[in-house]
N, C-alpha and C positions, 0 to 999 in steps of 0.2 A: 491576299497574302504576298505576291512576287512583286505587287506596285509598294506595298508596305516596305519588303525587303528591300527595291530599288530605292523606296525615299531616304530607309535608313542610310545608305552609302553617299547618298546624294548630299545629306547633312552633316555627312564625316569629312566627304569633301570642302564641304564649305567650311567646317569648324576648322580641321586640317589641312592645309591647302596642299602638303609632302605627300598626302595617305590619299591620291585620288583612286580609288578601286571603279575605274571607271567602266570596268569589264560587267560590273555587277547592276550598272543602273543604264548603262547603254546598250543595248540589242546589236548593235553593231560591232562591237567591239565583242560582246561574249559571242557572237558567230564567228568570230576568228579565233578564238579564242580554244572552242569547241574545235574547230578545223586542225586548229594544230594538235592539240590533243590527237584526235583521232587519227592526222597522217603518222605522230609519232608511234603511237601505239601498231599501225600498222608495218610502219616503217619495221620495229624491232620487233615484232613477231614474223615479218619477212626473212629478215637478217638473220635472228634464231635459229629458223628451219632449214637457209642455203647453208648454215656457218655449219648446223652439225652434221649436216648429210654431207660434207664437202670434207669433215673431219672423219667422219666412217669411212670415206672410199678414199682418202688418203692415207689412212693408218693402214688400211688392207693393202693400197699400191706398194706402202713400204716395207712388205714382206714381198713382193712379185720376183722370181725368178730375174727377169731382166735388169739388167744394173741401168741402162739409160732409162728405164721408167723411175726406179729408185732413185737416180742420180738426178731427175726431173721434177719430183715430189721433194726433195732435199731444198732444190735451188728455188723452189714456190715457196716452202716454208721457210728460208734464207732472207726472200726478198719481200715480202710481206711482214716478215717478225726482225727486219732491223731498219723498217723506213718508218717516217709517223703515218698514221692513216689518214691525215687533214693532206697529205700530202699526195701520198694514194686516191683519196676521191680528187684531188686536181688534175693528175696525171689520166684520168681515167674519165673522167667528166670533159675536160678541155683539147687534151691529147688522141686519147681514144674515140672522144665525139665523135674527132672532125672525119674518121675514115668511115663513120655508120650511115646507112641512107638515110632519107629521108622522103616523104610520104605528102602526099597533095594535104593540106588541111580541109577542114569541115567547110571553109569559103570557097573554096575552088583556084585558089590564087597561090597562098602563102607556102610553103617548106617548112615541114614537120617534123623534129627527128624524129627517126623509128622509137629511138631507146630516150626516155625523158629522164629530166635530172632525178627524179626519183627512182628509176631504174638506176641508172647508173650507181648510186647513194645503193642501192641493195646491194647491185653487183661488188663495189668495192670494198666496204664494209663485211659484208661474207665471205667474200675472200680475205679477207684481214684476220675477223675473228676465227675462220676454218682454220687459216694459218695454223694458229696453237690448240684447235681442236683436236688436229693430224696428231699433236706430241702427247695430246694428255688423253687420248684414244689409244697411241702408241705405246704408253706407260701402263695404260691397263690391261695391253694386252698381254705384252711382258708379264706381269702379275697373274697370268693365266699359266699353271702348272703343265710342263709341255707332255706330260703323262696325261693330259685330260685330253689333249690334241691327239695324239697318238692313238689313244683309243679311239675316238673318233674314224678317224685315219683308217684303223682296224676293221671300221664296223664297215667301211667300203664308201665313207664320206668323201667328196672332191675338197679339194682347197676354200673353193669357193662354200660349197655346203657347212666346211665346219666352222669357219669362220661366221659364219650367218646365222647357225643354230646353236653354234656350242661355245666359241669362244666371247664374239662381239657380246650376247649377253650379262658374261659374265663379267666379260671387262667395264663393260658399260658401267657395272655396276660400282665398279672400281675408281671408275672416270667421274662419276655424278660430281663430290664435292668439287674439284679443281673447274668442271667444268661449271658448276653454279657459279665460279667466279668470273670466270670466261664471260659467259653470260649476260652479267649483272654489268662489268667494264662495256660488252658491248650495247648496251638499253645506254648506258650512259656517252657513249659514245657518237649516239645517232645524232648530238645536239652539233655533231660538226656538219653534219647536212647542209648547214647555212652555209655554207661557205659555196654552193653550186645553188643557190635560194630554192632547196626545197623546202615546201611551205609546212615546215614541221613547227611543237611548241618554241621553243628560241628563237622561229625565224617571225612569228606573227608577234610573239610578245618583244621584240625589238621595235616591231611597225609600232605597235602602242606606245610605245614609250617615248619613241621617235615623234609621233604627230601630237599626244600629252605627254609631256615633261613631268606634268605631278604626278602621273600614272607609274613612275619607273619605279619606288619603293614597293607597293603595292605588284606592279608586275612581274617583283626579281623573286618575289613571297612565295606568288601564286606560282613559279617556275619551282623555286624546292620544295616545296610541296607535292607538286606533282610527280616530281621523280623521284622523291620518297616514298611517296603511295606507290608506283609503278614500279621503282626494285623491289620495295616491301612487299607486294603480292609476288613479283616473282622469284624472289629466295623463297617466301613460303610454300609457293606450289615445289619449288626444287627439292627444300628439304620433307617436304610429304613424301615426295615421290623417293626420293634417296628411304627413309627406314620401309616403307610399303615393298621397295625393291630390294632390298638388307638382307643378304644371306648370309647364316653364321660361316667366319673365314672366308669372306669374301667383301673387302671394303670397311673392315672392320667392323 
């Protein structure tokens, strides 16, 4: 059945010379193919996890007693939500590299950075997307009735306790839609990765296209494709989880 599927392509190729889906009938090509896939999907489910945990303890920072913690969570969210992020993974990848160590390699010889361009590509990217995690965290806390704090407060809760039990849930709740957008910008956003060559899907299906020329219609295909499937399962698990989490008067 897989040698049948590869002749099939193999004969599309030759009937159409523009439509080489050369991914499909060469094992070498669908092993990169595969790889980028999988670094992307890695990539943004990395990203997801720092972007919203860095949005929960910044929207908490910007209630803190101290004005220079406030005033230091402002100037992150400042300088991350008015630069591009293609600009940010430079800055951060080329700039910030050059101060990180580096580590003997697996030969015994070479210099290693500690932090690889796929690191770095999480680190900047999560701080990017947290950016506007912090405001649309910070909007649904606001949206938390300050009589529900209070009580809280009452019951002999710290700051720290009722934010963690009482408020962030409900805010969260509040937060889901804007941040399903958050979200879905940043899955789409991972494709600037190339620009420091980590070997995510844009960066491998450029190599193909790059070493076949008639592969490049067929590989721009299999690229929207892909991250049509890949936001389309993650708006849907968002919006699952958004009505499963739906309390009346809270989030609409």
């Amino acid at each position: 059945m897989i040698e049948m599927f590869a002749e099939f392509f193999r004969q599309v190729a030759e009937d159409y010379p523009r439509w080489n889906f050369i991914f499909f009938h060469d094992p070498r090509q669908w092993a990169r193919v595969v790889s980028g896939i999988q670094y992307t999907i890695w990539l943004s489910i990395a990203c997801v996890i720092f972007s919203v945990i860095i949005g929960v303890v910044g929207a908490w920072l910007q209630g803190a007693s101290n004005v220079l913690v406030r005033r230091c969570v402002q100037g992150y969210i400042q300088f991350f939500r008015n630069t591009p992020p293609y600009i940010q993974l430079l800055f951060f990848y080329f700039a910030l590299g050059q101060f990180t160590p580096s580590v003997t390699g697996p030969d015994g010889w070479t210099e290693v950075p500690l932090i690889s361009s796929v690191g770095w590509a999480i680190i900047s990217l999560s701080f990017f997307a947290g950016a506007f995690n912090v405001e649309i965290f910070r909007a649904g806390i606001e949206a938390v009735p300050e009589s529900t704090q209070e009580a809280a407060e009452s019951l002999g809760f710290s700051r720290l306790q009722t934010y963690t039990n009482v408020v962030l849930p409900l805010a969260f709740r509040v937060s889901l839609p804007a941040l399903n957008n958050n979200l879905v910008n940043l899955v789409k956003t991972t494709t600037q990765a190339i620009g420091i060559a980590v070997p995510e899907l844009l960066y491998e299906c450029v190599g193909i296209w790059n070493d076949y020329p008639s592969a490049l219609y067929p590989t721009m295909l299999l690229l929207f494709v892909t991250f049509i499937v890949l936001v389309g399962v993650l708006v849907y698990g968002m919006h699952k989880w958004e009505r499963a989490m739906r309390i009346p008067g809270y989030g609409g």
